[in-house]
N, C-alpha and C positions, 0 to 999 in steps of 0.2 A: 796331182792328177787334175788335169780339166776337162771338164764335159766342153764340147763342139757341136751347136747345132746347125743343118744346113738342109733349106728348101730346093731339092734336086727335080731332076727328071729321068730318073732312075726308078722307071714306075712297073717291070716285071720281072722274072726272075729271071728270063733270059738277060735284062738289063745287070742286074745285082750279078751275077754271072762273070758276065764281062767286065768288071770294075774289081770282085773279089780278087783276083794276082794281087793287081795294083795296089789297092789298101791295103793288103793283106803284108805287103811287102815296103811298105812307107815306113820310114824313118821314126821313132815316135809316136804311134799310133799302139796303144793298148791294147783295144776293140774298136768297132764297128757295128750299126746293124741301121738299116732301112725301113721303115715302116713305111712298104707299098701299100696298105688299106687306106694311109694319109691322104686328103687331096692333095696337100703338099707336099707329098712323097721326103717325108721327115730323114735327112741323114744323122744318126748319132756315134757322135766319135771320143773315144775316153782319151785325151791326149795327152802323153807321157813326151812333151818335147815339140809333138808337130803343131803347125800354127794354121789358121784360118789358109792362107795363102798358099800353104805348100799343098792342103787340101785340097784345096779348086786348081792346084796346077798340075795335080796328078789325075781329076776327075775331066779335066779339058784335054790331056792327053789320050784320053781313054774317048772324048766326044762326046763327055755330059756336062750339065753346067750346076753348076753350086752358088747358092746365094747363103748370106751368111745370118743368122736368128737368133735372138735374144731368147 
């Protein structure tokens, strides 16, 4: 298992909302959860499989952008 971090713009719950299908349903993905109190609006993903890229190419189909954090 690997932890995933990612500076979004998925900053309320209507956002978080709109993206849960999507992750929820990603290939490889464990969990998920958003820390909207972050100014960086923190994505945290347990990934069992999925990688940075398929990440941000399931958060840009949905019309958010992902940058990727150590």
């Amino acid at each position: 298992m690997k932890t995933l971090k990612f500076k979004t713009n998925i900053n309320c719950g209507g956002c978080v909302s709109k993206v849960t299908p999507f992750l929820n349903t990603q290939e490889g993905l464990e969990s998920w959860e958003v820390d909207t109190a972050n100014p960086n609006k923190i994505l945290t993903i347990e990934s069992d499989g999925a990688t940075e890229e398929d990440v941000k190419a399931t958060l840009q189909k949905v019309g958010f952008k992902a940058e990727s954090i150590d």
